[in-house]
C-alpha positions as CSV (number, residue, x, y, z in Angstrom):
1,X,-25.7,-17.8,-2.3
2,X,-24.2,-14.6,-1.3
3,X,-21.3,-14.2,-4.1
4,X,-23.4,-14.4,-7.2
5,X,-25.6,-11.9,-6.4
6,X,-22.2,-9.7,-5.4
7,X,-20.7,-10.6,-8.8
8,X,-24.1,-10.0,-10.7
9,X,-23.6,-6.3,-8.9
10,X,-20.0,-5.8,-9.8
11,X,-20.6,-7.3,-13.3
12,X,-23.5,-4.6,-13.9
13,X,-21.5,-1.5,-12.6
14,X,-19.0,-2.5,-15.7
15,X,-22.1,-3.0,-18.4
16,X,-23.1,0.5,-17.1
17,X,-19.3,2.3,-17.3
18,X,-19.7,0.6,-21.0
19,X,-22.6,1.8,-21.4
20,X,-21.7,5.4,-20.6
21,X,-18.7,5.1,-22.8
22,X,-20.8,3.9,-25.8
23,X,-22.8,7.3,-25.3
24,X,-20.4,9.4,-25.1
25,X,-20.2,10.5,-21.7
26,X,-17.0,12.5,-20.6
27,X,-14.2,10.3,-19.0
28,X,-14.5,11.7,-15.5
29,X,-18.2,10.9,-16.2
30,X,-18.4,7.4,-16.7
31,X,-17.4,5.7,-13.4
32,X,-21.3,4.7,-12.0
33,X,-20.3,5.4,-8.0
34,X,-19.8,8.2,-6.2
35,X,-16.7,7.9,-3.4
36,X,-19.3,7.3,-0.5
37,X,-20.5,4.2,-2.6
38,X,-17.3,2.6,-3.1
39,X,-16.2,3.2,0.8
40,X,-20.0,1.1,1.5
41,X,-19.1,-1.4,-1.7
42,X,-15.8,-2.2,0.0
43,X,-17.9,-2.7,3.4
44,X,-20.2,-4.9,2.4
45,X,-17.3,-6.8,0.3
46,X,-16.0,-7.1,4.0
47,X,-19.3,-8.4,5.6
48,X,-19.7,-11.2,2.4
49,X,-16.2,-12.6,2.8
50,X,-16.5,-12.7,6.9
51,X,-19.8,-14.1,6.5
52,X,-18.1,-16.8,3.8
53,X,-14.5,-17.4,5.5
54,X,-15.3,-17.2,8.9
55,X,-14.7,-14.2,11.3
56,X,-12.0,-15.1,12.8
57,X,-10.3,-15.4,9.5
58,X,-11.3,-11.3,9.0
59,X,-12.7,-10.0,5.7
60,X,-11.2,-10.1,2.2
61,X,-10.9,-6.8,-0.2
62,X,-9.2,-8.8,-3.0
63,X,-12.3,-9.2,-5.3
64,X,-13.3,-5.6,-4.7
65,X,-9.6,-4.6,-6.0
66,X,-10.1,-7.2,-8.7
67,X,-13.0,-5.6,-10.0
68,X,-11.9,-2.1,-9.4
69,X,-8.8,-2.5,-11.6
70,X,-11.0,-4.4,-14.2
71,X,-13.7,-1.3,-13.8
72,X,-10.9,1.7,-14.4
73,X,-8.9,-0.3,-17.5
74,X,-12.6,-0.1,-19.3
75,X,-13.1,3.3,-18.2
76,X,-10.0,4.3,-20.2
77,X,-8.1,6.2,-17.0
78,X,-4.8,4.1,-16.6
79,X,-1.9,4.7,-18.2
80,X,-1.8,1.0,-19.5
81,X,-4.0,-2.4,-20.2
82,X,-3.3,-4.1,-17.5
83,X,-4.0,-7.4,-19.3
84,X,-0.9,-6.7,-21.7
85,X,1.3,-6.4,-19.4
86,X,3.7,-9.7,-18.6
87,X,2.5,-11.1,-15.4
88,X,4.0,-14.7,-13.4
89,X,2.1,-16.0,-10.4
90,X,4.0,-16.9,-7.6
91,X,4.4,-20.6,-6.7
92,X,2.0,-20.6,-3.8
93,X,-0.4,-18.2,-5.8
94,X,-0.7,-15.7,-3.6
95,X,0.7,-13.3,-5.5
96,X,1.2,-11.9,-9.0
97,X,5.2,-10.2,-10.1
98,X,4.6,-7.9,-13.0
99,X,7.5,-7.4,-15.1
100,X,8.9,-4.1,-14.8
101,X,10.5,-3.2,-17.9
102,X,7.0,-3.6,-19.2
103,X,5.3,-1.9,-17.5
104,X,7.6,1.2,-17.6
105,X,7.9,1.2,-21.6
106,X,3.6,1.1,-21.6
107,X,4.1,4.4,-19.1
108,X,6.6,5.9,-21.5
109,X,3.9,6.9,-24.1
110,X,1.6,8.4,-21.2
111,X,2.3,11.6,-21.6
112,X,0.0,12.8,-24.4
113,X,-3.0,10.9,-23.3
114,X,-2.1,12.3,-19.7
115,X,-2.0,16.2,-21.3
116,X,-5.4,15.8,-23.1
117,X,-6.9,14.3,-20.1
118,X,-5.6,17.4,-17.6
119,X,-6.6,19.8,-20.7
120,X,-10.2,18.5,-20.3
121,X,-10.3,19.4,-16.5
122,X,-8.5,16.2,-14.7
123,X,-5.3,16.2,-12.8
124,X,-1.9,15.2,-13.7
125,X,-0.7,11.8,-11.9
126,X,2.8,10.3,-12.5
127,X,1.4,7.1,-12.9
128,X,-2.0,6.8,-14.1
129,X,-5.3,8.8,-13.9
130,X,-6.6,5.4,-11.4
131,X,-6.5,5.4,-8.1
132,X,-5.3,1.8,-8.4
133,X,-2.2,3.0,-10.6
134,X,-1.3,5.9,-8.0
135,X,-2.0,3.5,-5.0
136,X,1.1,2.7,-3.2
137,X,0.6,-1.0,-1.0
138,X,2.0,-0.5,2.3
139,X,3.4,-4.3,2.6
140,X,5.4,-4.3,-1.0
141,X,9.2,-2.9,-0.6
142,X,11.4,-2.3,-3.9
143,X,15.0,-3.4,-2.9
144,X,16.1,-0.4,-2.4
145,X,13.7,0.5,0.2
146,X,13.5,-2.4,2.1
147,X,17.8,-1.7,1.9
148,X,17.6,1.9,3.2
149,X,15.1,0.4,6.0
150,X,18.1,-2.3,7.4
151,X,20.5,-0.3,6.8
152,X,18.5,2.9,9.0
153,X,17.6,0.3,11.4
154,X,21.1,-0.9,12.1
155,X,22.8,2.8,12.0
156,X,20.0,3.8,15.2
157,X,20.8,0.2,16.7
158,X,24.5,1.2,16.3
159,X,24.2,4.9,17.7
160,X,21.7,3.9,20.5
161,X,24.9,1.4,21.4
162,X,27.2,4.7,21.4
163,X,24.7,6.6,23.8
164,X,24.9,4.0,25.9
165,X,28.8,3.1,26.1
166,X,29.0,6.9,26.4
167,X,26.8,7.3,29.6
168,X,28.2,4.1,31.2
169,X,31.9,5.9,30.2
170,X,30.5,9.3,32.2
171,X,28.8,7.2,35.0
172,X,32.3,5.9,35.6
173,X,34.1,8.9,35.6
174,X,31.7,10.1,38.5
175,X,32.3,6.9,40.1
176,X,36.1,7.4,40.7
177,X,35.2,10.9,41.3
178,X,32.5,10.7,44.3
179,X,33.8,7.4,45.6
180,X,30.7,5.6,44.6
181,X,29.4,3.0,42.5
182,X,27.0,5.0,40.1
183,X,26.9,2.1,37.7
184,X,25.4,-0.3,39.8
185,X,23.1,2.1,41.4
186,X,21.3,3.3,37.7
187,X,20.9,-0.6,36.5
188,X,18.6,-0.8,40.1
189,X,17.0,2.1,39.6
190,X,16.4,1.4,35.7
191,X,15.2,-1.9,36.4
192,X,12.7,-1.1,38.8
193,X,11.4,1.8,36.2
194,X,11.2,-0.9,33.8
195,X,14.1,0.4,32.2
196,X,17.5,-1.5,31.3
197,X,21.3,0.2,31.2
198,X,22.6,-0.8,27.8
């Protein structure tokens, strides 16, 4: 098999972050792999789950964020247990909704665990001292982003439609003015550049 002996791995980088906490290491301390190790963990996650789903099908980082989460709520460095937190899977199971309001009253008490953690030599984070809590997924709007996005896609729809009933308006003008039909003349000359007069 090819995911025990992955799991076995992952499950002995927690025993040791345990471990290390049991002996009193310093938090910044405690994680067992340097950031060249994870970047070659998250490969060979790759290779496993290409090797398992197919290649066509491309490779898989979900167990590698699984564990990582798991790995920095027992190294002590977010700003909440992510296990206490309300959570509702989705019909099809593809994905998880965490509740909110939860989630923001756990951050609420952050800030004293947050100002002996930067007094001890870390950096301050709004969210969490994890890079999974300060990791912002690319595919996952709030509604007020995904909002600002239509509504900034149809205002440069609507002033590209301006531009362009403004330069046929001109084209016109010159038209009547040199006795020629300018209009008709772009849209050939556009489409043979590959180009199209609104």
């Amino acid at each position: 098999g090819i995911w025990v002996p992955l799991l076995d791995r992952l499950d002995e980088y927690r025993q040791e972050i345990l471990r290390r906490h049991e002996r009193g290491y310093r938090i910044h301390d405690r994680f067992p792999l340097a950031g060249r190790q994870i970047g070659e963990l998250s490969e060979y996650m790759m290779q496993v789950t290409e090797i398992w789903y197919g290649s066509r099908r491309g490779g898989n980082l979900s167990c590698m964020y699984r564990w990582f989460t798991e790995a920095m709520d027992v190294l002590g460095v977010t700003a909440y247990s992510y296990d206490k937190i309300p959570k509702e899977p989705s019909q099809d199971g593809w994905a998880t909704v965490v509740d909110g309001a939860a989630r923001a009253a756990a951050l609420k008490g952050k800030g004293n665990s947050d100002s002996l953690y930067v007094a001890t030599g870390g950096r301050a984070q709004r969210q969490g001292r994890s890079a999974i809590d300060n990791t912002v997924l690319r595919n996952v709007f709030l509604p007020s982003e995904a909002r600002e996005l239509l509504v900034g896609r149809r205002l440069r729809k609507f002033i590209c439609s301006l531009f362009a009933l403004r330069q046929r308006c001109i084209l016109a003008k010159l038209s009547h003015h040199l006795c020629l039909d300018l209009l008709s003349l772009a849209q050939e000359g556009g489409e043979r550049r590959g180009h199209r007069l609104g």
